[in-house]
N, CA, C and O atoms as a GROMACS GRO file, in nm:
protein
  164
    1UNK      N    1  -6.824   0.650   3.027
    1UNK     CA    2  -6.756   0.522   3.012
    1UNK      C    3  -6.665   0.522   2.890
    1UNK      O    4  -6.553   0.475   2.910
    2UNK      N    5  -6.692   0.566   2.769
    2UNK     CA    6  -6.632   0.558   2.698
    2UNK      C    7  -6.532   0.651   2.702
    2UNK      O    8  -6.423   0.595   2.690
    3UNK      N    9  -6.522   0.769   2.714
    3UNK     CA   10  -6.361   0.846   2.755
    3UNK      C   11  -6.297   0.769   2.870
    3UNK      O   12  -6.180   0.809   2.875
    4UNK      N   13  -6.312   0.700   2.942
    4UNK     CA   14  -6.222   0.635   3.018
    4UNK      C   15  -6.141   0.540   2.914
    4UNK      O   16  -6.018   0.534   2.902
    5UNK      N   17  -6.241   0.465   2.839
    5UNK     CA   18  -6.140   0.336   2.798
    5UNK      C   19  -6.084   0.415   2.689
    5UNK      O   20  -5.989   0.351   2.647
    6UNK      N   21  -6.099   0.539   2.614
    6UNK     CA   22  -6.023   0.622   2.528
    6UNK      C   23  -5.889   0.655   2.606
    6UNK      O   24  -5.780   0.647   2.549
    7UNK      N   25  -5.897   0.678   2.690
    7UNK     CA   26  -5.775   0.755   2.819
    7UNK      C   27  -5.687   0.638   2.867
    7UNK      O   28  -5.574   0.665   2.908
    8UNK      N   29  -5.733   0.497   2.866
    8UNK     CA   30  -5.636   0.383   2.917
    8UNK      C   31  -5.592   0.351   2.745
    8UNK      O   32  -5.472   0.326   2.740
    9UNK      N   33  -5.637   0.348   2.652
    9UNK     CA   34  -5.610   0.338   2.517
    9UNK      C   35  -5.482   0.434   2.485
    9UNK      O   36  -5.372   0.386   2.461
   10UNK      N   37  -5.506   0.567   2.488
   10UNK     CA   38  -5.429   0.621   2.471
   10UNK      C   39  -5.328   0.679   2.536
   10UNK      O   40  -5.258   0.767   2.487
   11UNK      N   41  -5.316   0.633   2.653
   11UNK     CA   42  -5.224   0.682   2.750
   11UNK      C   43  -5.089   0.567   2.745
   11UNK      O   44  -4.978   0.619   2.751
   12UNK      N   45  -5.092   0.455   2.736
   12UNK     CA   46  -4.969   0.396   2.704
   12UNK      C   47  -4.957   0.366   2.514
   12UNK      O   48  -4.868   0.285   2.489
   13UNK      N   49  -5.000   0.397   2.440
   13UNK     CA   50  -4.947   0.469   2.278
   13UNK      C   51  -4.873   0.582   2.275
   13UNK      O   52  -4.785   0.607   2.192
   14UNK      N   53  -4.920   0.676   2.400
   14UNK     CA   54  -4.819   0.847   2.407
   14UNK      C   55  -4.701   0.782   2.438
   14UNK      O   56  -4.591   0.806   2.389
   15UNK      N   57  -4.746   0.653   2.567
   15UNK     CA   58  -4.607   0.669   2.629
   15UNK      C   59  -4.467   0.599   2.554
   15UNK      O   60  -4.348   0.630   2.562
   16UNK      N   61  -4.527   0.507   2.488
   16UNK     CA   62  -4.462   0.451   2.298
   16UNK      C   63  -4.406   0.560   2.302
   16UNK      O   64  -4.292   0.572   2.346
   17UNK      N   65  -4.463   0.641   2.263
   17UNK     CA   66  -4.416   0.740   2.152
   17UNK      C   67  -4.335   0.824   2.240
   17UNK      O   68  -4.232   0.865   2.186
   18UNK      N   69  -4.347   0.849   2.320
   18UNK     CA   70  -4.271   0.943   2.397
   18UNK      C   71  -4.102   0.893   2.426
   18UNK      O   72  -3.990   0.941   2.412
   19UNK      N   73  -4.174   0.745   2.481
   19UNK     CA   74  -4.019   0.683   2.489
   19UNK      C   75  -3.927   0.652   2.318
   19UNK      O   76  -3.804   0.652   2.321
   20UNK      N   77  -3.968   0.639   2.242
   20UNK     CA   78  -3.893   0.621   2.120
   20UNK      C   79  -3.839   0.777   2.056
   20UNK      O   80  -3.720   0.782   2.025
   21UNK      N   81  -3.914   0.890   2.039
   21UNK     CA   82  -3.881   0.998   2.066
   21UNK      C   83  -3.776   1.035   2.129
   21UNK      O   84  -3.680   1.070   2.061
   22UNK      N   85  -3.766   1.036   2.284
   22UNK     CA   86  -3.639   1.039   2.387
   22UNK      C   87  -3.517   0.975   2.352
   22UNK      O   88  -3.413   1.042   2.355
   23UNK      N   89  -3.514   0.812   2.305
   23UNK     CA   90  -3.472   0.727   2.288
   23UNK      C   91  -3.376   0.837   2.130
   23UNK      O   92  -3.261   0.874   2.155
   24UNK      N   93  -3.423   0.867   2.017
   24UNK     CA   94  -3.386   0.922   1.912
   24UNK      C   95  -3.323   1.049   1.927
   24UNK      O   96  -3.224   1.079   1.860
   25UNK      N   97  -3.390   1.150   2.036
   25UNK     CA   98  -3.278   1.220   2.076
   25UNK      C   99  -3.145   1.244   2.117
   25UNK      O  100  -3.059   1.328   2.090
   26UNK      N  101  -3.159   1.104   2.222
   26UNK     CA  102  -3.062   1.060   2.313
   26UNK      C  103  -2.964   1.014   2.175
   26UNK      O  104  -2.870   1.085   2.142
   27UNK      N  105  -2.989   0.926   2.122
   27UNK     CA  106  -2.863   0.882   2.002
   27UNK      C  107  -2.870   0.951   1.947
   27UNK      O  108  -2.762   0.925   1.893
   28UNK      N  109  -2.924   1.095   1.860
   28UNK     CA  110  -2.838   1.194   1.843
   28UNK      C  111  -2.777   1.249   1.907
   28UNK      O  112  -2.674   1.293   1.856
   29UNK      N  113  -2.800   1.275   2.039
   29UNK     CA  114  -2.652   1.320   2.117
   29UNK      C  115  -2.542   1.234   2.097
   29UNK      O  116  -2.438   1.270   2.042
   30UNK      N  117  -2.566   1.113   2.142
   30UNK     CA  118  -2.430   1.042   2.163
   30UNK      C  119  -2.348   1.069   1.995
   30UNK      O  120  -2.229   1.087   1.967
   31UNK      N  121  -2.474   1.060   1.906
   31UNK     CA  122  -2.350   1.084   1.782
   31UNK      C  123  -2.227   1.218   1.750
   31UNK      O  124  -2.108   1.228   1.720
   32UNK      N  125  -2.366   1.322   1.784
   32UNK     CA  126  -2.260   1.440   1.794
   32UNK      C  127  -2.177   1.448   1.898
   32UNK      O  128  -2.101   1.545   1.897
   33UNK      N  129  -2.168   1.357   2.012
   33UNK     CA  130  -2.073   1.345   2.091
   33UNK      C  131  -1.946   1.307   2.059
   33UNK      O  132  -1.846   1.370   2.092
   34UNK      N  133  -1.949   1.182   1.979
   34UNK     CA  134  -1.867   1.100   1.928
   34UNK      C  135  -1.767   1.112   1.900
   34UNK      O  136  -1.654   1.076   1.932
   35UNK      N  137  -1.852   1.204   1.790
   35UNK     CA  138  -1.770   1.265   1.641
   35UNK      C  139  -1.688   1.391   1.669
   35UNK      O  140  -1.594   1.442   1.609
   36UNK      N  141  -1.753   1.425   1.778
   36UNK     CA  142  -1.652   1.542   1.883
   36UNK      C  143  -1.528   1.497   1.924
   36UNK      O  144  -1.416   1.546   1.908
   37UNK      N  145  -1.566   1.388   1.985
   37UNK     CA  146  -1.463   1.298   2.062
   37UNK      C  147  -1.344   1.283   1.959
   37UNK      O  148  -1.228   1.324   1.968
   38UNK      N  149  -1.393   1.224   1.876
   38UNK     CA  150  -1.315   1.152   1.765
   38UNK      C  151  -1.245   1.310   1.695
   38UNK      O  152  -1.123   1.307   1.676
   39UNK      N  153  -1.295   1.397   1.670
   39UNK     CA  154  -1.212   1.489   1.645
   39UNK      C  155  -1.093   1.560   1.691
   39UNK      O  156  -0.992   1.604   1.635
   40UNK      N  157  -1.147   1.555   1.841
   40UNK     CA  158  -1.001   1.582   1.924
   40UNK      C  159  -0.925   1.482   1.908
   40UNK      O  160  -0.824   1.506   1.842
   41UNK      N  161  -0.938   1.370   1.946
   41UNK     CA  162  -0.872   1.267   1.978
   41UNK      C  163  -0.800   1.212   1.860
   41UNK      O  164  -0.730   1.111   1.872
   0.00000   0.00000   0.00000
């Protein structure tokens, strides 16, 4: 019983974290995109 409610506990905190993670990648791309952009352009 108790590893279950450990496993519903911690299974949407990963997914927090996972999505804010992604989320911080993703806008470092777009920055070095940008600034690419903006260089040619």
């Amino acid at each position: 019983m108790k590893t279950n409610k450990t496993k519903k506990i911690l299974i949407p905190e990963a997914k927090e974290v996972l999505k804010k993670s992604n989320l911080e990648v993703l806008t470092n791309e777009n920055d070095f995109l940008v600034k690419n952009l903006k260089k040619a352009g």
